[in-house]
ZADO-1210 file (C-alpha; in nm, 4 decimals, padded with zeros to 6 digits):
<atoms>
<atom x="-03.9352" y="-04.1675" z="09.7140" code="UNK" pos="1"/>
<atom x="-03.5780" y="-04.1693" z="09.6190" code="UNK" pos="2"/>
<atom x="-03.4813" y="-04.1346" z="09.9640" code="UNK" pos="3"/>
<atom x="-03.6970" y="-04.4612" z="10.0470" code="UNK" pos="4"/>
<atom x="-03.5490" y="-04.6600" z="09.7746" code="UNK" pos="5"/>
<atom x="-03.1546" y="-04.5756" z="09.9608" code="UNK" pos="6"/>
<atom x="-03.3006" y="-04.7077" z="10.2495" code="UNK" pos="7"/>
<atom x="-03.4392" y="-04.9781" z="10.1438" code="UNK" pos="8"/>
<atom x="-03.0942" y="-05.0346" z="09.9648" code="UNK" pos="9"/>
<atom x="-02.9084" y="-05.0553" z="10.2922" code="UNK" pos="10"/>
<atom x="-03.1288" y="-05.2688" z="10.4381" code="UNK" pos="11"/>
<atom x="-03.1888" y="-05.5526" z="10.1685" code="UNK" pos="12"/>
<atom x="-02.7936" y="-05.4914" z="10.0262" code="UNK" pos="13"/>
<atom x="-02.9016" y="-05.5171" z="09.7013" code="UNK" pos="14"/>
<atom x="-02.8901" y="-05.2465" z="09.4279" code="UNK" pos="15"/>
<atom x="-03.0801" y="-04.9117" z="09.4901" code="UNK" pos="16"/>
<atom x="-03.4392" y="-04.9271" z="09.2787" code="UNK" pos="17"/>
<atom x="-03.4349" y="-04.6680" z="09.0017" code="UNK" pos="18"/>
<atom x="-03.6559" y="-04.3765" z="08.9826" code="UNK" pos="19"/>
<atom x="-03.8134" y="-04.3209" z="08.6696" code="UNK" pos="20"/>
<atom x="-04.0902" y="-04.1682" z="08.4699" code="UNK" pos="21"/>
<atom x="-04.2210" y="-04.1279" z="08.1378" code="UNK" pos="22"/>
<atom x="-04.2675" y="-03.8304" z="08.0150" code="UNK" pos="23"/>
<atom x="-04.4461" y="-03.5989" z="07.7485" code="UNK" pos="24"/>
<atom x="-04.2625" y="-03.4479" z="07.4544" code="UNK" pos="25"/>
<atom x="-04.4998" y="-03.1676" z="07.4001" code="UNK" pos="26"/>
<atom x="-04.3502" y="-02.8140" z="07.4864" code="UNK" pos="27"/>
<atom x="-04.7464" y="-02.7146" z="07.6841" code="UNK" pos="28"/>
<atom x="-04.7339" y="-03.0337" z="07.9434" code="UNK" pos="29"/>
<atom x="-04.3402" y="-02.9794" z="07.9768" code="UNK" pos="30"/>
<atom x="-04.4437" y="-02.6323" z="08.0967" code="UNK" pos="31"/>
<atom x="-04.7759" y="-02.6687" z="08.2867" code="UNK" pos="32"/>
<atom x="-04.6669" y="-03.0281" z="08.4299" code="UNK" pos="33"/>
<atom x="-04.3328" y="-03.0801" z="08.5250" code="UNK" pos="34"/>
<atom x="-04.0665" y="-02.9088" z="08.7801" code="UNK" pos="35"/>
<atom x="-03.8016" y="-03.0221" z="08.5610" code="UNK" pos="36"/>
<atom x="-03.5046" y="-02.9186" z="08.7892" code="UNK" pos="37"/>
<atom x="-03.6615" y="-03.1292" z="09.0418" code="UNK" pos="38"/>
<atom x="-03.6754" y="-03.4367" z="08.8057" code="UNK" pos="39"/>
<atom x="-03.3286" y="-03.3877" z="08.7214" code="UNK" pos="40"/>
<atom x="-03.2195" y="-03.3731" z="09.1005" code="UNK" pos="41"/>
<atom x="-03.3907" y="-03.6506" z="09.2115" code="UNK" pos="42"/>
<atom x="-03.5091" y="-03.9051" z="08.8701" code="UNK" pos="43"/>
<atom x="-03.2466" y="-04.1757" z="08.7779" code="UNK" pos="44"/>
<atom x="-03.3635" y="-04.1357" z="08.3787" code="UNK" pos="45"/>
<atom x="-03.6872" y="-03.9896" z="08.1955" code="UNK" pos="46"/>
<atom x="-03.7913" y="-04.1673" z="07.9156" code="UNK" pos="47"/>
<atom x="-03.9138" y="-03.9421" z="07.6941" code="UNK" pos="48"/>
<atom x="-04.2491" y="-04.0310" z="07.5074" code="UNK" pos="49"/>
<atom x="-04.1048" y="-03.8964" z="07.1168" code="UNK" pos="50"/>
<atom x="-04.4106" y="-04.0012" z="06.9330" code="UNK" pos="51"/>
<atom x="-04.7950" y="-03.9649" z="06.8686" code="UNK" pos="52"/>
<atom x="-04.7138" y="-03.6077" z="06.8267" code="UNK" pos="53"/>
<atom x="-04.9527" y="-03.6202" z="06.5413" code="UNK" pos="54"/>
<atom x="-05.2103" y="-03.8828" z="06.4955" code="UNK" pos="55"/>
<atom x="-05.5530" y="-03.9023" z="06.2923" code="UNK" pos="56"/>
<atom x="-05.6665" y="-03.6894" z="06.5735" code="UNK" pos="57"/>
<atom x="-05.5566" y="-03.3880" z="06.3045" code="UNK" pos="58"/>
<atom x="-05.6931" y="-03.3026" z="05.9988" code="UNK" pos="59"/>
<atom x="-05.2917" y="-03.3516" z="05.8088" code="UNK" pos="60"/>
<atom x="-05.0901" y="-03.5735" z="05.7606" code="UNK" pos="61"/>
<atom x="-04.7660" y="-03.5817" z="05.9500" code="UNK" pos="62"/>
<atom x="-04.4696" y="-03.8103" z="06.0955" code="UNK" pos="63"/>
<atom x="-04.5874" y="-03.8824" z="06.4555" code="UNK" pos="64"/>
<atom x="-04.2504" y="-03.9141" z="06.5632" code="UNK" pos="65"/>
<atom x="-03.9903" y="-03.7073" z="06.3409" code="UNK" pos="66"/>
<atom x="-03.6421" y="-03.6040" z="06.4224" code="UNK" pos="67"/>
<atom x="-03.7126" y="-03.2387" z="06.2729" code="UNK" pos="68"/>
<atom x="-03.9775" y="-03.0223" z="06.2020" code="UNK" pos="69"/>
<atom x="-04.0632" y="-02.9986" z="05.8490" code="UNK" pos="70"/>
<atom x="-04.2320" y="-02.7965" z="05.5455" code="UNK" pos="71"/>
<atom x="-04.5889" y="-02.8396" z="05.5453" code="UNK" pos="72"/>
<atom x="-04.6569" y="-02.9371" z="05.8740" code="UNK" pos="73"/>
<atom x="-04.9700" y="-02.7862" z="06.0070" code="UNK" pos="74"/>
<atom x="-05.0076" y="-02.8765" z="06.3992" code="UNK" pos="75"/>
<atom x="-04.7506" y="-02.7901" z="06.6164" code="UNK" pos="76"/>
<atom x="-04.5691" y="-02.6147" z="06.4033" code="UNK" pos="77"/>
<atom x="-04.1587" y="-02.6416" z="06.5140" code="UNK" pos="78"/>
<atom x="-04.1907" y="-02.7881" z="06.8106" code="UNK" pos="79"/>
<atom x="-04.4016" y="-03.1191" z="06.7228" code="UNK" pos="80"/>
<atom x="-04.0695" y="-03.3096" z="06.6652" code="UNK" pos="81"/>
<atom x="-03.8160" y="-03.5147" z="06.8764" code="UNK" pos="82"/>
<atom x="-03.5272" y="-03.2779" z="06.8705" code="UNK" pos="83"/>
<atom x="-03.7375" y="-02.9914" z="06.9774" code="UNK" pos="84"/>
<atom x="-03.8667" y="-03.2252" z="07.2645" code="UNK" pos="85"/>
<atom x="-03.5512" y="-03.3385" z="07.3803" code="UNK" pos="86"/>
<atom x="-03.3535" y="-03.0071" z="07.3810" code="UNK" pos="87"/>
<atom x="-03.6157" y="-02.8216" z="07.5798" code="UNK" pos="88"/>
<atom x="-03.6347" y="-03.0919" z="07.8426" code="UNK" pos="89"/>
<atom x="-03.2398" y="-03.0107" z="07.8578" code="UNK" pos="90"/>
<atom x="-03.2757" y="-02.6763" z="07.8258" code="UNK" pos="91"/>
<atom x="-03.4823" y="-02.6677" z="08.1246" code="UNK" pos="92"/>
<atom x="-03.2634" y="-02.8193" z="08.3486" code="UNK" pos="93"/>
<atom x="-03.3339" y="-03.2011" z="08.3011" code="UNK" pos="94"/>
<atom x="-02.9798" y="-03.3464" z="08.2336" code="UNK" pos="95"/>
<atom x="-02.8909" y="-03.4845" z="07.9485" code="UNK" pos="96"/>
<atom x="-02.7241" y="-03.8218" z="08.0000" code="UNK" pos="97"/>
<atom x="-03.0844" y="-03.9073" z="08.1531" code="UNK" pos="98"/>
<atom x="-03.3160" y="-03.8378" z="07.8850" code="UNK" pos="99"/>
<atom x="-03.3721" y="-04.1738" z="07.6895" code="UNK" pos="100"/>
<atom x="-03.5264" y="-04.1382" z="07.3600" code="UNK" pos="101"/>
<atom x="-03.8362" y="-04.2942" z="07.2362" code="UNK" pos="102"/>
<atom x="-03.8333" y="-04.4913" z="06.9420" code="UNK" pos="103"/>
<atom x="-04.2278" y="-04.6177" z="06.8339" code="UNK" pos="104"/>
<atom x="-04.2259" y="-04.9115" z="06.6353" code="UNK" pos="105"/>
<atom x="-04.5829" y="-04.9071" z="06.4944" code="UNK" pos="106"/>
<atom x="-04.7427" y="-04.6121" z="06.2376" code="UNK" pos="107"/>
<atom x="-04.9955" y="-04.3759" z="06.2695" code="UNK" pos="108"/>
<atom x="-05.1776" y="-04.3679" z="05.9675" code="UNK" pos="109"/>
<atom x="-05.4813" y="-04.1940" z="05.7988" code="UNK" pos="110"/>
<atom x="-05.7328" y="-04.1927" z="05.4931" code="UNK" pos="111"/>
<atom x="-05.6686" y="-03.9314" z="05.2526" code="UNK" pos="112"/>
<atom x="-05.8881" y="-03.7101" z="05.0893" code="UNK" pos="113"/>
<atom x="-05.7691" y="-03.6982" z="04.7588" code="UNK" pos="114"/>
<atom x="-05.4642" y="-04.0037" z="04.6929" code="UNK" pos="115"/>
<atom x="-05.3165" y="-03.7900" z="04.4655" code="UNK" pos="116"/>
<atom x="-05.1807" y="-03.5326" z="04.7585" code="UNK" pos="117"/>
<atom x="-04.9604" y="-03.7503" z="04.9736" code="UNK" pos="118"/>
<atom x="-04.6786" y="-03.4448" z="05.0828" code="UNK" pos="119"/>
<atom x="-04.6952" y="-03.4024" z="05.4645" code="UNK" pos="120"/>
<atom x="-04.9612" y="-03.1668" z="05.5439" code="UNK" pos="121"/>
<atom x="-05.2086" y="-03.3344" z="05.2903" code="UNK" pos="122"/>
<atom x="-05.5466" y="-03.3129" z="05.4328" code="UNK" pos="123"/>
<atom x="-05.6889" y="-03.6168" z="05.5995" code="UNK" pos="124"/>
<atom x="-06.0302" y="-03.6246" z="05.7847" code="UNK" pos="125"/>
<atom x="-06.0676" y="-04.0072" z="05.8531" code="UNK" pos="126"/>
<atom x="-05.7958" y="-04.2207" z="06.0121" code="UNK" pos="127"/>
<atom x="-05.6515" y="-04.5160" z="05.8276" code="UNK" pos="128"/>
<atom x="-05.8471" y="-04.8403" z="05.7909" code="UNK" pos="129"/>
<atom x="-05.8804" y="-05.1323" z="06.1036" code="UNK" pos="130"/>
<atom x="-05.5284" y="-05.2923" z="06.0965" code="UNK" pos="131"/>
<atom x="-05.4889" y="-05.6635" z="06.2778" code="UNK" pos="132"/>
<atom x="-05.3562" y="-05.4612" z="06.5759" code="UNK" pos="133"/>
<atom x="-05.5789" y="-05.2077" z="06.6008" code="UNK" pos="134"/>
<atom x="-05.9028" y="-05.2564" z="06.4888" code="UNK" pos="135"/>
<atom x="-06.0316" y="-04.8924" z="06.5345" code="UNK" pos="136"/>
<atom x="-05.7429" y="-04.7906" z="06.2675" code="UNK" pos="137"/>
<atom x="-05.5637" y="-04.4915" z="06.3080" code="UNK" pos="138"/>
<atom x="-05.2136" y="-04.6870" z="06.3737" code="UNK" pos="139"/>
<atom x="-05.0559" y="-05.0185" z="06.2101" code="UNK" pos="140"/>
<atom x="-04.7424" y="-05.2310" z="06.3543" code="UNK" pos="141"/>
<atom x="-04.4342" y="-05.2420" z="06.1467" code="UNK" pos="142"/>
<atom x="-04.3944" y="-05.5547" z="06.0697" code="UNK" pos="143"/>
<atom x="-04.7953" y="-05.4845" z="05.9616" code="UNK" pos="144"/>
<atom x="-04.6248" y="-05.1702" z="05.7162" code="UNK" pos="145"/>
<atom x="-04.4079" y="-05.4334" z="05.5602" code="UNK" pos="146"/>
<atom x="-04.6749" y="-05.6423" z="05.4491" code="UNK" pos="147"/>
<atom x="-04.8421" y="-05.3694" z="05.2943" code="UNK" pos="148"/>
<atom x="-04.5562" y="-05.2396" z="05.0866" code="UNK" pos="149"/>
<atom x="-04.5205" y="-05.6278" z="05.0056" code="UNK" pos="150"/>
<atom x="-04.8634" y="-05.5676" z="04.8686" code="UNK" pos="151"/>
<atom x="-04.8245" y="-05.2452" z="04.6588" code="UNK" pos="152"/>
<atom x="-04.7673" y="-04.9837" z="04.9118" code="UNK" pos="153"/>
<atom x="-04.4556" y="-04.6840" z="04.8135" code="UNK" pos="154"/>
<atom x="-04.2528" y="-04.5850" z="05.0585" code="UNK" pos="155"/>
<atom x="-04.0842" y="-04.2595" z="05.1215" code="UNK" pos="156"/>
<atom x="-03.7933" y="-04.1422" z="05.3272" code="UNK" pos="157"/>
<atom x="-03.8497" y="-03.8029" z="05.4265" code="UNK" pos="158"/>
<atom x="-03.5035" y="-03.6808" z="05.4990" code="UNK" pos="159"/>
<atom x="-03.5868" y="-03.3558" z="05.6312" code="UNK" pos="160"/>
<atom x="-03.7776" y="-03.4853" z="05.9348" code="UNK" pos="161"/>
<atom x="-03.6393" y="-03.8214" z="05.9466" code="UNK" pos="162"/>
<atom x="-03.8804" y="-04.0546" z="05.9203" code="UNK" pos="163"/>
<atom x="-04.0782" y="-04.2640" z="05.6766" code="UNK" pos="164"/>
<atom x="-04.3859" y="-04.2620" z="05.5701" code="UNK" pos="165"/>
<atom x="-04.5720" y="-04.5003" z="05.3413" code="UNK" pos="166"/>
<atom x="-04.9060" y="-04.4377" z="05.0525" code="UNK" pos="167"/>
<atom x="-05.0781" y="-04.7540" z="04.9512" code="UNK" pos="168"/>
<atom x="-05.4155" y="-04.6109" z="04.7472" code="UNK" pos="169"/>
<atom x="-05.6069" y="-04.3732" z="04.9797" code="UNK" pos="170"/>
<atom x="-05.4067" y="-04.5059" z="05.3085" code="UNK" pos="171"/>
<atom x="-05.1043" y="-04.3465" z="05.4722" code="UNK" pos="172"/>
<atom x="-04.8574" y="-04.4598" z="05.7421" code="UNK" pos="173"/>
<atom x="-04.6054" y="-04.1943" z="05.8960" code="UNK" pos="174"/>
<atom x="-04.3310" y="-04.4600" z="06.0787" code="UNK" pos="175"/>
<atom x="-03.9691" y="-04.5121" z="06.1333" code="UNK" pos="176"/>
<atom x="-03.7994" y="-04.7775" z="05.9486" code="UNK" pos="177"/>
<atom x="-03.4126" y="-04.9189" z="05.9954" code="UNK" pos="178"/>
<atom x="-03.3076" y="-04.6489" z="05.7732" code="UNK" pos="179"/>
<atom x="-03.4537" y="-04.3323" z="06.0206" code="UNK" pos="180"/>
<atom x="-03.4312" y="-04.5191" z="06.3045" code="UNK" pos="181"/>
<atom x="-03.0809" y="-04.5166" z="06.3036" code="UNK" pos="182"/>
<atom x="-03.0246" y="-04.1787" z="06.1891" code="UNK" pos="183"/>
<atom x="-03.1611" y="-04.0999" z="06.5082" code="UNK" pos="184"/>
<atom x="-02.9284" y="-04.3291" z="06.6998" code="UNK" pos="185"/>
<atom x="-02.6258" y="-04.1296" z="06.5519" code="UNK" pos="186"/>
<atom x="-02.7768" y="-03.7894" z="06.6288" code="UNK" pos="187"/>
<atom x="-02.8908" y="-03.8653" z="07.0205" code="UNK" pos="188"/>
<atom x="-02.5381" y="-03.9951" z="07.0652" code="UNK" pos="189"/>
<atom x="-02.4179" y="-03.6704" z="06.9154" code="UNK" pos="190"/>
<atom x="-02.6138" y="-03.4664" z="07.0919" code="UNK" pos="191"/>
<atom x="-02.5170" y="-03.6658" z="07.4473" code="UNK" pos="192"/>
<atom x="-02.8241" y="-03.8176" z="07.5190" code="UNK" pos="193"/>
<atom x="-02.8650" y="-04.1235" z="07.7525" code="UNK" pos="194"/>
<atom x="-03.0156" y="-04.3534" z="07.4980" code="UNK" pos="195"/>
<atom x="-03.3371" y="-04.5153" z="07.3462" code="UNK" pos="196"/>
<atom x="-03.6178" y="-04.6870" z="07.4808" code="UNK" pos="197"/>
<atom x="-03.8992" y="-04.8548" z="07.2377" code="UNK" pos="198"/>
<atom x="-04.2793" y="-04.8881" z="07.1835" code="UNK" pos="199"/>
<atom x="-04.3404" y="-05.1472" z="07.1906" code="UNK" pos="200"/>
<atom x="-04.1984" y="-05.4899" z="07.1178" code="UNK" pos="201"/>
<atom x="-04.4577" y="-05.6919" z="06.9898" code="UNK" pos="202"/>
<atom x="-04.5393" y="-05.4208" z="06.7304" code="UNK" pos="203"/>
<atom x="-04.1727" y="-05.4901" z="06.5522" code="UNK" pos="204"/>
<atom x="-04.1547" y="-05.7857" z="06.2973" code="UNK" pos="205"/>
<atom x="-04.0475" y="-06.0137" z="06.6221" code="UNK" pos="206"/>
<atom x="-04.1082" y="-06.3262" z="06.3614" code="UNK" pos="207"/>
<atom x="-03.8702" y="-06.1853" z="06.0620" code="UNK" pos="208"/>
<atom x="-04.0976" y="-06.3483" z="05.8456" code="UNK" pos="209"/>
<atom x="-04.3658" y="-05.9856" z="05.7658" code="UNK" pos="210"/>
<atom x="-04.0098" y="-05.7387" z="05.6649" code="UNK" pos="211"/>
<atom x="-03.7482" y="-06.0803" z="05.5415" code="UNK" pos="212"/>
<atom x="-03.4559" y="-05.9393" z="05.7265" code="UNK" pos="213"/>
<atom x="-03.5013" y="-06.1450" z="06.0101" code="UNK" pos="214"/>
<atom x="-03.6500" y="-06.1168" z="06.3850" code="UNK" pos="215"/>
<atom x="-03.6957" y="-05.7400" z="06.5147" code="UNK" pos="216"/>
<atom x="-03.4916" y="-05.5417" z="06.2667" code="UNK" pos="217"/>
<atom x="-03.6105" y="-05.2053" z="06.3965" code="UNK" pos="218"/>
<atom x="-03.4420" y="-05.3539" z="06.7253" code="UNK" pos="219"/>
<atom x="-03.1602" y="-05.4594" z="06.5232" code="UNK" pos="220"/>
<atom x="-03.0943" y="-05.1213" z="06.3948" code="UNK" pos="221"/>
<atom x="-03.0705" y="-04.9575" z="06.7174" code="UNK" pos="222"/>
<atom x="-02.8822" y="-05.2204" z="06.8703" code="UNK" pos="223"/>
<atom x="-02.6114" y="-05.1822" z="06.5781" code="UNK" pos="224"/>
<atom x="-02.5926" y="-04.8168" z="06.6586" code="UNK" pos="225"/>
<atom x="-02.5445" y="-04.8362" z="07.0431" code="UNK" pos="226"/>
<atom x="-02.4570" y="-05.1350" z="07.1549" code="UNK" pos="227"/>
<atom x="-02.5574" y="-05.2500" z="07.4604" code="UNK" pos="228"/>
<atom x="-02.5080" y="-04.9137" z="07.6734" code="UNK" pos="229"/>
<atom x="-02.7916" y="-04.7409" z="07.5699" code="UNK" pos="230"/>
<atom x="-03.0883" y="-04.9799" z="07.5203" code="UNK" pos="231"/>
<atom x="-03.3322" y="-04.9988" z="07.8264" code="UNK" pos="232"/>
<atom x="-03.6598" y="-05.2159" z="07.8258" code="UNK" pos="233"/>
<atom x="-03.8775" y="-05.2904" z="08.1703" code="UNK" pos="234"/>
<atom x="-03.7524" y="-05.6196" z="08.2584" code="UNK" pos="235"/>
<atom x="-04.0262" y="-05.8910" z="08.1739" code="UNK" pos="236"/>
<atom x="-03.9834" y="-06.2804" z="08.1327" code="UNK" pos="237"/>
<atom x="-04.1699" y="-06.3238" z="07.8093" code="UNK" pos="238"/>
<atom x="-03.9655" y="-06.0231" z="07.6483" code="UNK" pos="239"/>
<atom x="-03.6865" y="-06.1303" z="07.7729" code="UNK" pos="240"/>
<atom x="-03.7067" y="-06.4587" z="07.6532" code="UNK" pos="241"/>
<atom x="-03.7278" y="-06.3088" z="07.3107" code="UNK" pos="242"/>
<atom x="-03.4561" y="-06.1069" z="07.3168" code="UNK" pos="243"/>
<atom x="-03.1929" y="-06.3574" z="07.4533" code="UNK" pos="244"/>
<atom x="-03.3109" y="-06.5388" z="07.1743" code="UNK" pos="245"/>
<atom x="-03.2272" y="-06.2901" z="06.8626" code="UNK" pos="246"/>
<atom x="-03.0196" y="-06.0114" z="07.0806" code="UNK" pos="247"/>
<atom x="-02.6823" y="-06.1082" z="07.2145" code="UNK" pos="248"/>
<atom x="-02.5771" y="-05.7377" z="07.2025" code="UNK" pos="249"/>
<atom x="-02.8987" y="-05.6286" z="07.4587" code="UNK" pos="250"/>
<atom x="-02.9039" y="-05.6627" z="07.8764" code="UNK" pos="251"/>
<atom x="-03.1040" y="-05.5407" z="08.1274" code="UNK" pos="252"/>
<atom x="-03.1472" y="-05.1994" z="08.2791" code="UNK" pos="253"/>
<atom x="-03.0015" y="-05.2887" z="08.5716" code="UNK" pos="254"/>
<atom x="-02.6965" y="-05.4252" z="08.4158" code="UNK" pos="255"/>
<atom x="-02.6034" y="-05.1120" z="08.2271" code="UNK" pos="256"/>
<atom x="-02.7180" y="-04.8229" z="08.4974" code="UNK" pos="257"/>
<atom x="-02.4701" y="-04.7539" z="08.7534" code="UNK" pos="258"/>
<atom x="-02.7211" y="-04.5549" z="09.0318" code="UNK" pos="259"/>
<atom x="-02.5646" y="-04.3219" z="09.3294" code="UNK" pos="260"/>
</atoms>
């Protein structure tokens, strides 16, 4: 495929297309699924799918897309985190400079058993309630967590794993907020990764008016952290609309990538 897309270079004389895929962050599909020296030969950039490593799907409560493992997790035990993800894809063979990061902008939530135990690892057998975005529950958008901590909901910052997660009665929300989000913008460009991708717009507060700190401030946060070297999106008129709008710092893939 690459090969077609340098031919079809040459003959239109415009920019080669990238090659790109989206990939898993758990250590069993990164084994049984990929040839990663052949990704990192022939792939342009992997954007790496960091989240919904837990979900309501499990019995405990967890961050769904933490930095580092932490006490009391129960599934996936040390390698159900970001960094664990990320550093095995390099340690594999997949370059570094093209693994982008995924950053998810919505929650994964669930309904505790007993409110009282809210530590990760407390046990959860139901998802969380229907949220406007998802009526089967089990997730919530951001700017959807701000309204509930507007309405009573605690949150906490879990250093540890980095990430936040939030307790309002017998409902809780494992997310990233500004605060974790761009913890993990210093550490990926310390480490020498290529940069961060999101999921997915619409599920930031894109109005400003849910979170007060005006339009996408998860965006916001990255953007303050990289610049804009490292942010990729897949080039779409009604997103980009948006972003010209709020995001002078932001431009398109094909701006920032320089491709053999």
């Amino acid at each position: 495929m690459k090969t077609a897309f340098v031919e079809e270079a040459k003959t239109s004389g415009k920019q080669r297309l990238l090659l790109t895929a989206a990939v898993s962050a758990g250590k069993g599909t990164i084994d049984g699924s990929y040839n990663v020296e052949s990704l990192g030969k022939n792939f342009d950039l992997l954007f790496l799918m960091s989240y919904d490593l837990h979900g309501s799907w499990e019995k405990n409560v967890d961050l769904h897309g933490k930095l580092h493992p932490t006490k009391g997790e129960v599934s996936g035990v040390g390698i159900f985190n970001t960094e664990f993800a990320a550093d095995y894809w390099a340690s594999k063979g997949m370059p570094k400079q093209k693994i982008i990061i995924g950053i998810p902008m919505y929650a994964r939530g669930w309904t505790l058993d007993n409110p009282s135990e809210t530590a990760i690892g407390a046990p959860a057998s139901r998802p969380s309630s229907a949220s406007k975005t998802n009526p089967a529950g089990g997730t919530a958008s951001y700017w959807e967590i701000c309204k509930y901590l507007k309405e009573g909901g605690k949150e906490t910052v879990h250093q540890e794993g980095v990430g936040a997660y939030m307790v309002k009665g017998d409902q809780w929300y494992g997310y990233d907020n500004e605060e974790t989000i761009r913890i993990k913008m210093k550490w990926l460009k310390e480490k020498g990764y290529g940069g961060a991708f999101i999921w997915a717009l619409d599920f930031d507060d894109f109005t400003g008016k849910s979170c007060g700190k005006g339009p996408y401030p998860l965006l916001n946060a990255i953007s303050s952290e990289l610049g804009n070297r490292f942010i990729f999106w897949m080039k779409n008129s009604t997103i980009s609309s948006l972003i010209d709008a709020s995001q002078e710092n932001v431009r398109y893939i094909s701006q920032n990538l320089e491709v053999e």
